[in-house]
C-alpha positions as CSV (number, residue, x, y, z in Angstrom):
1,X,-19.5,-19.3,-21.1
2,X,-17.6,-21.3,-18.4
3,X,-14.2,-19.9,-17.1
4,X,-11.7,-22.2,-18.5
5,X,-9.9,-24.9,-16.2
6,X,-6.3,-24.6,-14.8
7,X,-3.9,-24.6,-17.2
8,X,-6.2,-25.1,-20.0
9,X,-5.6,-24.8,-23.5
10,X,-7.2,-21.6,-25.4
11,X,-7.1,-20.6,-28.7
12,X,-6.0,-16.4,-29.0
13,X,-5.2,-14.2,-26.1
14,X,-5.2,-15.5,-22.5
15,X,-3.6,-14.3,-19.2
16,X,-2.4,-17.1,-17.3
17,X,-2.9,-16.6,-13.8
18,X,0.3,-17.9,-11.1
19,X,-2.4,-20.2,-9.9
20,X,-2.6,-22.0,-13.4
21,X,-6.3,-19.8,-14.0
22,X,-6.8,-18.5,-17.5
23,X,-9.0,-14.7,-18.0
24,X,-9.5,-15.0,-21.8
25,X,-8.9,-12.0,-23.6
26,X,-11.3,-11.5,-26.8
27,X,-9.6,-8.7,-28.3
28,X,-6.4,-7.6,-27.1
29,X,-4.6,-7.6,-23.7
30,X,-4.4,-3.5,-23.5
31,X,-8.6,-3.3,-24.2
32,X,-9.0,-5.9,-21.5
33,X,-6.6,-4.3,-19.1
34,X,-8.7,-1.0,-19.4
35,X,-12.2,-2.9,-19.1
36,X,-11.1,-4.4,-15.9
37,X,-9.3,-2.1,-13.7
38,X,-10.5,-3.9,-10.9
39,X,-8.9,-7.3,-11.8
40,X,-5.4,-5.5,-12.9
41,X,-5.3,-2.4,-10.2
42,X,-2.8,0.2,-11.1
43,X,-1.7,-2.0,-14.5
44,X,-2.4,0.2,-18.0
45,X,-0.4,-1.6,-20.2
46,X,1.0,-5.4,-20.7
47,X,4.1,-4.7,-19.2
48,X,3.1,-3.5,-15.8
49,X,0.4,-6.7,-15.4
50,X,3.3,-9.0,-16.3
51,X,5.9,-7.2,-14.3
52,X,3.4,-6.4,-11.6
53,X,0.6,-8.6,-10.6
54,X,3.1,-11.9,-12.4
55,X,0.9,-12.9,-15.2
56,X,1.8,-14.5,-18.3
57,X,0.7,-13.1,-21.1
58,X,0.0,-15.7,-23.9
59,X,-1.4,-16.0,-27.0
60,X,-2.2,-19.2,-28.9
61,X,-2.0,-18.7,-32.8
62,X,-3.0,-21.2,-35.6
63,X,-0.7,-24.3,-36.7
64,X,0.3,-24.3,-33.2
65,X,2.3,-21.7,-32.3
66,X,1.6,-20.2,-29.1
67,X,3.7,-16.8,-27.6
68,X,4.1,-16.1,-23.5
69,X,5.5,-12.6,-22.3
70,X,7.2,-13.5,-18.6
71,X,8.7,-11.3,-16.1
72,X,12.2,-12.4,-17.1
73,X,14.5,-15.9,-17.3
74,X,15.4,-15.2,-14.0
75,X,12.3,-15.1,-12.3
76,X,11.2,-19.1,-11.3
77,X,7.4,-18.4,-11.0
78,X,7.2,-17.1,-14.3
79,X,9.5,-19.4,-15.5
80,X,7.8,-22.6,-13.7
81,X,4.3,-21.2,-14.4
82,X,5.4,-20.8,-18.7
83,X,6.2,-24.6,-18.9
84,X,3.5,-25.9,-16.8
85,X,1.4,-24.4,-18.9
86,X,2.9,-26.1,-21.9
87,X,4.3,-29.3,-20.5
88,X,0.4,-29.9,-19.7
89,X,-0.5,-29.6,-22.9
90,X,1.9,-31.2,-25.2
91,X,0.4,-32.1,-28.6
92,X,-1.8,-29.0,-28.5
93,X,1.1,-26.2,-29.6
94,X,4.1,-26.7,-31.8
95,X,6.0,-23.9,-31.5
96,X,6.6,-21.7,-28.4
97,X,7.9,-18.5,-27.9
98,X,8.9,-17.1,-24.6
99,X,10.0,-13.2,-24.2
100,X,10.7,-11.7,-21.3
101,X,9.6,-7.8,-20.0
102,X,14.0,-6.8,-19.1
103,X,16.0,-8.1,-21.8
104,X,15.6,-8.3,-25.8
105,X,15.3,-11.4,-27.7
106,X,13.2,-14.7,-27.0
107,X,13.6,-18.2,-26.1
108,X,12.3,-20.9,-28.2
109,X,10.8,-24.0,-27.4
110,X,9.5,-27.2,-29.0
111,X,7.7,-30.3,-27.8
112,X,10.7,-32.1,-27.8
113,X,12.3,-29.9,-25.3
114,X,9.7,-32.1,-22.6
115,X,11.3,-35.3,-23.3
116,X,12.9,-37.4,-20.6
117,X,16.7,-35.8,-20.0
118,X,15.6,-32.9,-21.2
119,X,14.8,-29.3,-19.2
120,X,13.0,-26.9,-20.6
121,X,13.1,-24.9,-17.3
122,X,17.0,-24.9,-17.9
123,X,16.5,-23.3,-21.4
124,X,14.2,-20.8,-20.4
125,X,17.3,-19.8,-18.4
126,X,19.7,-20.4,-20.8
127,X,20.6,-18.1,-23.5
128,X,18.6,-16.0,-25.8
129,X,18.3,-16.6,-29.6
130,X,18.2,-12.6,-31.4
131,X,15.6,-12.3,-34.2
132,X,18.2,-12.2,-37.0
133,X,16.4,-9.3,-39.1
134,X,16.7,-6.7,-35.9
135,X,20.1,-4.7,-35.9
């Protein structure tokens, strides 16, 4: 199987490289961290490889919904490198969720957060929305 293009779409688990490559992930992201210690040196977990080596994780669900985990709101690569990703593939994912590794809560996003006047960069930033059923 070919490696996938920059900043192409994939169904399930993906890390999404700062250069806009993709390293699918068949199973989960803590079995592929331990199969390749050479491509994530010193990671163990998803947390160091995002906070670490600055890889998105992301996974793309059915009916569109898609999650990324990102350093933090803070941090523009991950920030710039999260809506890339989606801005160059609108009509492919509905529903977006972005979390970050050093604060609680997630950001979300919709396709209509990429129209003209709009910044999606800006609400990455912004505030977070709480899950309402956590204390």
């Amino acid at each position: 199987m070919n490696a996938p293009g920059r900043f192409e779409w994939v169904k399930g688990a993906a890390w999404l490289l700062p250069d806009g490559s993709l390293h699918i992930v068949p199973g989960f992201h803590d079995e592929w961290i331990a199969a390749h210690r050479d491509l994530a040196p010193g990671c163990s977990n998803v947390a160091e490889v995002v906070s670490r080596l600055g890889w998105l994780s992301v996974v793309s669900y059915a009916q569109g919904y898609v999650e990324f985990m990102i350093r933090s709101r803070s941090d523009a690569a991950s920030v710039e490198l999260c809506v890339e990703q989606l801005r160059r593939n609108l009509g492919l994912w509905q529903n977006a969720l972005v979390m970050t590794m050093d604060e609680e809560g997630y950001i979300k996003l919709a396709p209509g957060d990429f129209d003209p006047g709009f910044s999606p960069e800006s609400k990455i930033r912004g505030a977070f929305t709480k899950d309402p059923v956590s204390p």
